[in-house]
N, C-alpha and C positions, 0 to 999 in steps of 0.2 A: 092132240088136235081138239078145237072147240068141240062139244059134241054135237052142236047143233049141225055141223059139218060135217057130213057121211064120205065119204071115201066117189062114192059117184055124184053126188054136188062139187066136190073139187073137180074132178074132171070135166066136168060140166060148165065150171067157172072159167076152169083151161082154154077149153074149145070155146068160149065167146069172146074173150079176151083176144085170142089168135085168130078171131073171124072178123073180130073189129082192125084188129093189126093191119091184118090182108087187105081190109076195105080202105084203111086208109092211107100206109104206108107203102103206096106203090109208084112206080114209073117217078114225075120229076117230085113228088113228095117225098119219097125215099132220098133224093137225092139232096134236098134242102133238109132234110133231118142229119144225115150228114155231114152236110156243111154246117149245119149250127151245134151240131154235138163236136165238131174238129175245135171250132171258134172256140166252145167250154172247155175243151181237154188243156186246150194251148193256155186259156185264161187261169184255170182253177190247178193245172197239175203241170205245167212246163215249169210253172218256177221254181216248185218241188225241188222234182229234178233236175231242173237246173243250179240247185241249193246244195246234191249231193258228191260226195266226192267221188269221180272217179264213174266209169258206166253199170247202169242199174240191168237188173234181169228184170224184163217187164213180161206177164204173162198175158196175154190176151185171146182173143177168138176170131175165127171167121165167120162173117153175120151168114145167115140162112135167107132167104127175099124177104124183106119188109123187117127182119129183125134190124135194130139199133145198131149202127156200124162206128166202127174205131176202126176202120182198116187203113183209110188214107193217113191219119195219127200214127198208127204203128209201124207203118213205111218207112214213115219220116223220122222215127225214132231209131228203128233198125240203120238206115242211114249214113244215119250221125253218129251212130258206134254204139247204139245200147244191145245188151242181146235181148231179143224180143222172141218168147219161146209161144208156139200155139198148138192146141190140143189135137191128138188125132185117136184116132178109135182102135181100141186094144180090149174089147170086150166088156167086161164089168165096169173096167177101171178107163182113165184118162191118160194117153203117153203125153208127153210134152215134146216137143222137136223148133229147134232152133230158126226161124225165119229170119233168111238177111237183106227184106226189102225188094228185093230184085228177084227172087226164085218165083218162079210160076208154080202157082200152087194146083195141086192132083186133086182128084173127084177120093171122096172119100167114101171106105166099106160101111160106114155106121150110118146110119139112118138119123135125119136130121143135123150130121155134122158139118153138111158143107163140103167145104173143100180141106186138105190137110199140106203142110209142108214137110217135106223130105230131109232138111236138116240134121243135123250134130242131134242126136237123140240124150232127154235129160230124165227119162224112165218115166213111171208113174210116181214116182214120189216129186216129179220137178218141181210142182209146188213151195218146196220146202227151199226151194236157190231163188225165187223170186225177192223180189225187192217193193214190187208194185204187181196189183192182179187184179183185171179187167174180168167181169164173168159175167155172161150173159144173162140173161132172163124174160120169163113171159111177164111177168109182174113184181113188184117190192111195194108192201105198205109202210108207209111213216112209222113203223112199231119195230121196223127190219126183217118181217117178214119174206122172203123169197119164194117165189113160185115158179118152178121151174117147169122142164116139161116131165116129170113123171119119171125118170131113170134114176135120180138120187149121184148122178155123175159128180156132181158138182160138192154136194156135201159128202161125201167121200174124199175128192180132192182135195176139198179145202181144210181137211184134217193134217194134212200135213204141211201148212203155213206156220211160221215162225211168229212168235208177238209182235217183232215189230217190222213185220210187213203190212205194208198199205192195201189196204182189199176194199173195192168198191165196183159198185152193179151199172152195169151200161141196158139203160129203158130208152121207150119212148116218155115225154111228160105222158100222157094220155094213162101208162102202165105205172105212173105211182100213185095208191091209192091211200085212203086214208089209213092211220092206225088203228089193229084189230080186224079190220077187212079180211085178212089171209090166215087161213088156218096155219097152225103150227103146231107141227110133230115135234117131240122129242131130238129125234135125230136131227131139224132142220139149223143151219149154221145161221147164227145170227150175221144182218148183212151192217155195217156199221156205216157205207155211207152209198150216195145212190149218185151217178150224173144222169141227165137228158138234156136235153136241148132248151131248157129253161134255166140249168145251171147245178152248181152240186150243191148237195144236202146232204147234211150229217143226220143220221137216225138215234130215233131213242130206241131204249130198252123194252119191251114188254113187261107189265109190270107181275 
């Protein structure tokens, strides 16, 4: 971590970050974030997918209020025949469970998870059968920084990704901030590319 970055300044940057979120991303603003993040997914990642052979494992999440949503995307993906697997809460670690578009999703045990689906269960390693993986966040800097909320859920996860699967961060524009902004531990998973609602970006490296 920078050292100039104490362990309660990150939390601290956490909590303004998700104060500004709330203040902004509410009621029909949430809803036109959206609709302009469905518009990027369809523009920058449909063709992808629609490049590849055969149906992809897409891993995704269910947004929490005012976070960054791909839910109407992964409906639509689920659908059309991809399996689209979303996280549910199993304590330390992250389960995966299979969403087929159409199931109503349950209130979940974990705190800050949302809602969770019932599905064909793909463990905590699911990770590792994706093909494409959608992971939420409070922030990402131009450097690929990630800030999550604090549990490490996520870089744990994404330890068990494959090289050539596609992994990219769903923000609001507002939550990507410049390179070097976001402290970074050791442990944190470099994020290689970012979308929001202004479009996707590839990240660089820290140097």
């Amino acid at each position: 971590m920078n050292e100039s970055i104490t362990p309660a300044t990150k939390r601290a940057l956490r909590r303004e970050i998700l104060r500004s979120r709330r203040e902004t991303y509410g009621g029909e603003a949430a809803r036109e974030s959206a609709r302009r993040i469905r518009a990027q997914l369809e523009k920058s990642i449909d063709p992808w997918i629609d490049a590849a052979r055969g149906p992809l494992v897409i891993a995704g999440y269910v947004p929490v209020p005012a976070e960054a949503s791909a839910l109407a995307w992964l409906r639509r993906k689920a659908r059309d025949g991809h399996i689209v697997i979303l996280p549910t809460y199993e304590g330390e670690l992250l389960g995966w469970r299979v969403w087929d578009g159409h199931e109503t999703l349950v209130p979940s045990r974990g705190a800050k998870f949302g809602a969770e689906p019932t599905g064909d269960s793909y463990g905590t390693e699911g990770l590792a059968r994706a093909d494409l993986i959608i992971t939420p966040a409070v922030a990402v800097d131009l450097s690929g920084t990630r800030l999550g909320h604090g549990k490490g859920y996520y870089d744990r996860a994404l330890a068990h990704v494959r090289a050539e699967t596609r992994v990219l961060t769903l923000i609001h524009e507002t939550e990507l901030l410049d390179p070097g902004t976001l402290p970074r531990e050791p442990h944190d998973v470099q994020i290689p590319e970012v979308l929001t609602e202004a479009g996707l970006a590839a990240l660089s490296r820290p140097a």
